[in-house]
N, CA, C and O of each residue as an XYZ file, in Angstrom:
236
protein
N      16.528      7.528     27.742
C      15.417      6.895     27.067
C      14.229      6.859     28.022
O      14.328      6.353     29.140
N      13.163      7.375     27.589
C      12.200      7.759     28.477
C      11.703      5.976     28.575
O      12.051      5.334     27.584
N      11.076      5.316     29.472
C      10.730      4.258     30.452
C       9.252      4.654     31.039
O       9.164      5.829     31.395
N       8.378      4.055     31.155
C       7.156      4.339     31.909
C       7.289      3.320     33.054
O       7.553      2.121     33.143
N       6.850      4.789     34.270
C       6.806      4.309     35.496
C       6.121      2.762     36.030
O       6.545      1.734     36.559
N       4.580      3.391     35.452
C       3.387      2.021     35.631
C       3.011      1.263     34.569
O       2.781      1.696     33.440
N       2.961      0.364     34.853
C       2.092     -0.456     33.368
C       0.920     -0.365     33.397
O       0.042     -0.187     34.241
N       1.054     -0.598     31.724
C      -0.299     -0.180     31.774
C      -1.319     -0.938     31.663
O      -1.026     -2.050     31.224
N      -2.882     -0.710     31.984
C      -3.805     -2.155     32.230
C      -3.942     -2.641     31.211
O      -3.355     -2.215     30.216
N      -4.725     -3.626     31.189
C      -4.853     -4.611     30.122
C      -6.266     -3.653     29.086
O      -6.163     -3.183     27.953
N      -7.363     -3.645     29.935
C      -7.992     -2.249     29.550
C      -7.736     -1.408     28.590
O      -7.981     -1.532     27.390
N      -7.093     -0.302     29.307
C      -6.421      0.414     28.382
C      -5.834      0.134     26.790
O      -5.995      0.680     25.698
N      -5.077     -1.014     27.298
C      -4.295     -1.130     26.046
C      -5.708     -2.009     24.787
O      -5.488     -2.102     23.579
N      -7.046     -2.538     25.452
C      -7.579     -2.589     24.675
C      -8.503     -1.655     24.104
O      -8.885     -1.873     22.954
N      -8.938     -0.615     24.743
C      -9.497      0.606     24.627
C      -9.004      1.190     23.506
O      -9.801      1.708     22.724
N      -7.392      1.207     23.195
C      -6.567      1.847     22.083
C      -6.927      0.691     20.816
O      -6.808      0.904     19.609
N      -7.206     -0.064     21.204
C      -7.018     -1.029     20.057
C      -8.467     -1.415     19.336
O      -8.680     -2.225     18.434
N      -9.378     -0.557     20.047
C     -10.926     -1.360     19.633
C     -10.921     -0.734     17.911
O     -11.560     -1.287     17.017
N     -10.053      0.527     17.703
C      -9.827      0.717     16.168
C      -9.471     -0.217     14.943
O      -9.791     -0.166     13.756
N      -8.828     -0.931     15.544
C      -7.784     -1.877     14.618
C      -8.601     -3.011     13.529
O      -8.342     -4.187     13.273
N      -9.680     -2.098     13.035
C     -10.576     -3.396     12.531
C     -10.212     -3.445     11.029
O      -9.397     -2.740     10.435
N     -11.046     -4.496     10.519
C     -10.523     -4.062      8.712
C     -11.955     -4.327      8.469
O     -12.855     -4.771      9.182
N     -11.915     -4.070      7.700
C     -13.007     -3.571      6.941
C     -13.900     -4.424      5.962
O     -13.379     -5.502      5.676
N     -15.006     -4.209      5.439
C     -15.249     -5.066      4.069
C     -14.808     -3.863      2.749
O     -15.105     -2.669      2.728
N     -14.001     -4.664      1.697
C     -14.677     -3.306      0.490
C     -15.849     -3.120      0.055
O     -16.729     -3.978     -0.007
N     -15.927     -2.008     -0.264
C     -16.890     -1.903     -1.265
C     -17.309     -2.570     -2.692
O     -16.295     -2.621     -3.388
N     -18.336     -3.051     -3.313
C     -18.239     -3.516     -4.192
C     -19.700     -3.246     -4.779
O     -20.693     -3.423     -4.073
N     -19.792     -2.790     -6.158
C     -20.721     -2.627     -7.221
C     -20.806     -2.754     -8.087
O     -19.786     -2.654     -8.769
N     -22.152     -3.088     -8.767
C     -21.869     -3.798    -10.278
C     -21.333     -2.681    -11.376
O     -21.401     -1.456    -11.276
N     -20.872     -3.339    -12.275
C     -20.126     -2.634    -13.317
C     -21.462     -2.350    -14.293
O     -22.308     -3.185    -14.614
N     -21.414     -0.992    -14.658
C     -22.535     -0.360    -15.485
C     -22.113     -1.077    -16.536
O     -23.026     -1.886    -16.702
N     -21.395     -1.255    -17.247
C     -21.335     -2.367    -18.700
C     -21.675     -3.709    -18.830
O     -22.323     -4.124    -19.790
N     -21.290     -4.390    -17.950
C     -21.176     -5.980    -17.666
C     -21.640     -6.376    -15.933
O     -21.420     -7.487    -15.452
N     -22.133     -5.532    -15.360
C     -22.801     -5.899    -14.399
C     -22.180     -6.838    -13.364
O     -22.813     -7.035    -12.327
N     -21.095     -7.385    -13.534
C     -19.902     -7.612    -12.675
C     -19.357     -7.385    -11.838
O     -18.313     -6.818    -12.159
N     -19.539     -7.600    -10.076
C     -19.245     -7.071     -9.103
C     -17.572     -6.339     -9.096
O     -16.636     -7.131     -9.206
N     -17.329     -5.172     -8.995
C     -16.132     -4.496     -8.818
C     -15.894     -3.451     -7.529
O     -16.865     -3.204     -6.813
N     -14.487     -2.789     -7.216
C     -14.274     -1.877     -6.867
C     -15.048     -0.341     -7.430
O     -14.788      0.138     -8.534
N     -16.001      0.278     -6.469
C     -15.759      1.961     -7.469
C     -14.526      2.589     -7.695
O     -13.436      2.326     -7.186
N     -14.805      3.400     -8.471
C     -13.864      4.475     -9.039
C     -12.605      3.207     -9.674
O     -11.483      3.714     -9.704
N     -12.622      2.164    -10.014
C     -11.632      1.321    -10.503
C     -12.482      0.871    -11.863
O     -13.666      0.858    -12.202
N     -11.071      0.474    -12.505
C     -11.430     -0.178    -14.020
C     -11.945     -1.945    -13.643
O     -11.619     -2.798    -12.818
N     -12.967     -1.832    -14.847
C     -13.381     -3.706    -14.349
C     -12.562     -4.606    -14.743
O     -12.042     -4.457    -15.849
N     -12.315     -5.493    -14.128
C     -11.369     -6.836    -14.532
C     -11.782     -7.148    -15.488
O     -11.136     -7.116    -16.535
N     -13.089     -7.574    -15.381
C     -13.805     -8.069    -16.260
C     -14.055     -7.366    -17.635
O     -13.136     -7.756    -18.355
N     -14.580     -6.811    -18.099
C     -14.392     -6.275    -19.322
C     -13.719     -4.996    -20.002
O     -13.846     -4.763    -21.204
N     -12.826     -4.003    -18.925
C     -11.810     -3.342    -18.951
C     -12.978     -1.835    -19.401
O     -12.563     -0.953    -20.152
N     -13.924     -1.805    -19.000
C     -14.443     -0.398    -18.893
C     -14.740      0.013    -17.434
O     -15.209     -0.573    -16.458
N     -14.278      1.255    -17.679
C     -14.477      2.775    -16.200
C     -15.234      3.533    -17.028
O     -14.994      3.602    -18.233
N     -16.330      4.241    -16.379
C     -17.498      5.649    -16.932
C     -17.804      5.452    -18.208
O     -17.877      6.368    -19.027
N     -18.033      4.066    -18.501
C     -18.839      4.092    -19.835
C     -17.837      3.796    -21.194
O     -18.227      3.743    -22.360
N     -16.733      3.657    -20.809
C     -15.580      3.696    -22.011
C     -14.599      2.607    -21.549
O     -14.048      2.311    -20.489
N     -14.620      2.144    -22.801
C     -13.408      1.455    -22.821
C     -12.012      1.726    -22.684
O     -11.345      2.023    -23.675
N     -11.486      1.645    -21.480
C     -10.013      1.906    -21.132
C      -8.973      1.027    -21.443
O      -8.016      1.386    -22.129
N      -9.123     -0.379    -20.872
C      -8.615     -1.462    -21.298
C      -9.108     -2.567    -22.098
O     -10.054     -3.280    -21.762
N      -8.311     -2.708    -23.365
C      -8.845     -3.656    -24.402
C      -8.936     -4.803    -23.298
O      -8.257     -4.917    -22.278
N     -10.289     -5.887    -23.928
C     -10.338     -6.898    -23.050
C      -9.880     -8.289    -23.873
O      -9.743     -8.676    -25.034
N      -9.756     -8.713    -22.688
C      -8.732    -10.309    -22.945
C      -9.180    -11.150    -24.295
O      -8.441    -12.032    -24.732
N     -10.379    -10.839    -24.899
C     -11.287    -12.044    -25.668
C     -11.141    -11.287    -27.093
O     -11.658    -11.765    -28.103
């Protein structure tokens, strides 16, 4: 089982890590109902993607 000789600095190991971020999503209003959403996703809110109704809505 391979073992490393030296340890490694503290540095380093944060150098590897300055990636580890998260992110904000994205979010835009919904062309139907103007309702902040995900792109390319269906709206919670009134169940249209590209102008059409995909999902009947709750009301």
């Amino acid at each position: 089982m391979a073992v490393p000789k030296r340890r490694h600095s503290s540095t380093r190991g944060k150098k590897r890590r300055t990636h580890w971020k998260l992110t904000i999503p994205a979010v835009h209003p919904c062309s139907h109902c103007s309702q902040p959403k995900r792109p390319h996703r269906v709206c919670p809110n009134c169940g249209y993607y590209d102008g059409e109704e995909v999902v009947a809505s709750k009301a």
